[in-house]
KOLFI-549883 format. One record per residue (C-alpha): y, z, x; residue in three letters. Coordinates in steps of 0.25 Angstrom, whole numbers, plus 5000, padded with zeros to 4 digits. Layout:
N
YZXALA;...
//
This chain:
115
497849625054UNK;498649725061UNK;497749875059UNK;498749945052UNK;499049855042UNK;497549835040UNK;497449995038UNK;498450005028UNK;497949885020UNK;496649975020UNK;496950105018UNK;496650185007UNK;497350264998UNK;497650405006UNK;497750335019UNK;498850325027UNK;498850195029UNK;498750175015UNK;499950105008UNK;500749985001UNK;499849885009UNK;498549945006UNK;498849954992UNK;499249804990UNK;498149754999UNK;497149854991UNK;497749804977UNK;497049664980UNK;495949684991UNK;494849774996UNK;495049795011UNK;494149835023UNK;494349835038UNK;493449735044UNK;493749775059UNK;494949825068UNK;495349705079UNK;495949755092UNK;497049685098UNK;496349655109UNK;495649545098UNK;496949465100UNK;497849385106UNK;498949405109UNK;498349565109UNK;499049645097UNK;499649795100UNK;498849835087UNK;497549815082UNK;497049745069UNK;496049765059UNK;495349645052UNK;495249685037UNK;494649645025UNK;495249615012UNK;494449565000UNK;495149554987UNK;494949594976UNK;494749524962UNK;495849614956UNK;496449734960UNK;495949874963UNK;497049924954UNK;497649854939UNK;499049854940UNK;499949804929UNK;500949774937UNK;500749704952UNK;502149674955UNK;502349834953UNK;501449894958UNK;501549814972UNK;503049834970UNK;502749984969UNK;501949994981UNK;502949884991UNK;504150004986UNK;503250124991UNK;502950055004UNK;504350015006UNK;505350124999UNK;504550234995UNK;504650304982UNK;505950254978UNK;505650104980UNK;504450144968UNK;505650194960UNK;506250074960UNK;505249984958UNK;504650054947UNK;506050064940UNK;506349914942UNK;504949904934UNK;505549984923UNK;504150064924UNK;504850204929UNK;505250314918UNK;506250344930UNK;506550504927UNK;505250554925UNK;504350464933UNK;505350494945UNK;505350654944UNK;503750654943UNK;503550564955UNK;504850644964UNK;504050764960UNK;502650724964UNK;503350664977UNK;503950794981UNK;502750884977UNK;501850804985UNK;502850804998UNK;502450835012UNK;503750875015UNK;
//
């Protein structure tokens, strides 16, 4: 596959590279890059290079999670709308105690700015 994608669906956690699609390939599977592939391995010849990568899964997930369809919500909403895509989705669970939950994470988002 395409290197990039192949470097995110391996990355670990500190990572640039490390995101939405490595935490839902890494909830079900152990990755390893087997080898990098360059384009001149194909025809018609790609204007990238590609990684050949391993994925074994695993018997059960590396993490229990009560609630898949949340969870995966959770993480689609922070690669798509941010923080308040989270918000939204936690609310529609009726898991948020709105006021307070929302001030402590507002809080911890602007202490730990960059800017």
């Amino acid at each position: 596959i395409q290197k990039e994608v192949a470097e995110r669906m391996n990355a670990d956690p500190g990572n640039k590279d490390y995101g939405s699609l490595s935490l839902l390939v890494q909830y079900y599977c152990n990755t390893k890059i087997v080898r990098r592939v360059p384009p001149q391995c194909f025809i018609p010849r790609p204007k990238v290079d590609s990684i050949v990568i391993r994925l074994d899964k695993l018997s059960e997930p590396k993490v229990k999670v009560e609630n898949e369809k949340l969870f995966f919500d959770i993480i689609r909403n922070l690669s798509y709308g941010g923080v308040a895509s989270v918000f939204i989705a936690l609310f529609s669970y009726q898991i948020l105690p709105p006021y307070n939950l929302f001030i402590k994470i507002f809080y911890y988002s602007i202490k730990n700015s960059p800017c």
